[in-house]
N, C-alpha and C positions, 0 to 999 in steps of 0.2 A: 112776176105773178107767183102764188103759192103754188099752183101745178109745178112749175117750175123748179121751183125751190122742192118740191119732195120731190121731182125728179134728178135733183141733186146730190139730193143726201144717200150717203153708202150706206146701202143694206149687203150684211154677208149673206149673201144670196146660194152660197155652195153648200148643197145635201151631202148630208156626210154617209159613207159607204163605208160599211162594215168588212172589215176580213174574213172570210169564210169560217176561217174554226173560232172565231169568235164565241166562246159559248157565257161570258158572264154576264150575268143579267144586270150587273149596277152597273155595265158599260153601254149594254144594247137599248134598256130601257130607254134611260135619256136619249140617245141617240135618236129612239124612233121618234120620241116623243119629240125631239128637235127638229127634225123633218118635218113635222106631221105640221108643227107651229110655223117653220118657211112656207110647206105650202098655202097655208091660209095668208099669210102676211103676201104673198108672191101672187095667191090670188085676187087678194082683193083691187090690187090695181085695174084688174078689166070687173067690176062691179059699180052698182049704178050708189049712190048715197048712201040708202037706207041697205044695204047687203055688205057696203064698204068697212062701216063703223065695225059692223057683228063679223066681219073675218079674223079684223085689226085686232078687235078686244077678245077671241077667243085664240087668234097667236100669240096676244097679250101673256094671255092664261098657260098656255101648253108651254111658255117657254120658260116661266115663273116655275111652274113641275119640274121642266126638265133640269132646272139650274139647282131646283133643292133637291133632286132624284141623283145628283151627279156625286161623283165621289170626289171632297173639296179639295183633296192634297191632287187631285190630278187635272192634265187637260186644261192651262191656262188659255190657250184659244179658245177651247171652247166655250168658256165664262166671259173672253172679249167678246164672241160671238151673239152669245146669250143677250150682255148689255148694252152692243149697241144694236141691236133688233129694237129691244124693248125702249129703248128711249126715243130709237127711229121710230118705232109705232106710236107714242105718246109724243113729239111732236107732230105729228100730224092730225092727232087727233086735238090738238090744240091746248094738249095736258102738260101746260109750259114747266110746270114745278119737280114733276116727276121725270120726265125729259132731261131737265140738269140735274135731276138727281143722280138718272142712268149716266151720264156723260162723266160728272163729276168725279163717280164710285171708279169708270175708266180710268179717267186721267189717276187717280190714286193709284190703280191698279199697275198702269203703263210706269207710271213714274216708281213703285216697288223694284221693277224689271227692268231699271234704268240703272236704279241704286245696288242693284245685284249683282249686277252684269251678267244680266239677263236680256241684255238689250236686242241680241241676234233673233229672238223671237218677234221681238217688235216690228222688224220688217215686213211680216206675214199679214200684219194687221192697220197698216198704212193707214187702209181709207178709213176705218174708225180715226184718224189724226182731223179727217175731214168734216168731221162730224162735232169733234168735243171742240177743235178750234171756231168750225162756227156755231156753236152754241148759243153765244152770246147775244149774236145778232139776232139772230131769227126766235130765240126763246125768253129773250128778257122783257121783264114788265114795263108797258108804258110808264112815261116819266111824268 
């Protein structure tokens, strides 16, 4: 069933917690702002239809901020983080194009950090593997 199947798919589900003397704002900003886009995405699971869509598309929004609010040279997790939320959000919402978009941009990203040998980070982010590998199936266009 599709219940099913989004209750399959890996969302990085973990709020990130700030260090106390933390004081720079191009690291906190996005941070809250990524929070703030899990809790909507985290909530909409217990909402009825019509509250489901407007949680998913305004975590949609706050994680698109947080991803151009971030500082690009740093925090590759946090951009794995970023895109597979957003792609996780848009296949569910049935936004098959944009979905492999998000997955595709991953696997690009995963495979850089392959070629680098930067692969030890790769472990961190596993269940995004479970995601971009099933892509295929659950987001391709009837034939």
């Amino acid at each position: 069933s599709s219940d099913q199947t989004i209750m399959d798919e890996f969302i990085y589900e973990h709020g990130i917690v700030l260090p106390i003397n933390t004081m720079d704002a191009t690291v906190i900003t996005p941070v809250l702002i990524f929070n703030c886009a899990l809790s909507h995405q985290l909530a909409a699971r217990h909402c009825d239809d019509g509250t489901h869509q407007a949680f998913l598309d305004k975590a949609a929004s706050l994680y698109q901020i947080a991803y151009k609010d971030q500082d690009q040279d740093l925090n590759t997790i946090f951009k794995f983080a970023i895109l597979n939320n957003i792609g996780v959000i848009h296949k569910m919402l049935d936004r098959c194009k944009a979905a492999k978009a998000c997955f595709d941009y991953l696997v690009s990203m995963m495979m850089i950090y392959v070629d680098t040998d930067n692969s030890k980070y790769l472990r961190l982010v596993q269940g995004f593997w479970n995601n971009v590998l099933g892509n295929g199936r659950e987001t391709a266009p009837a034939a």
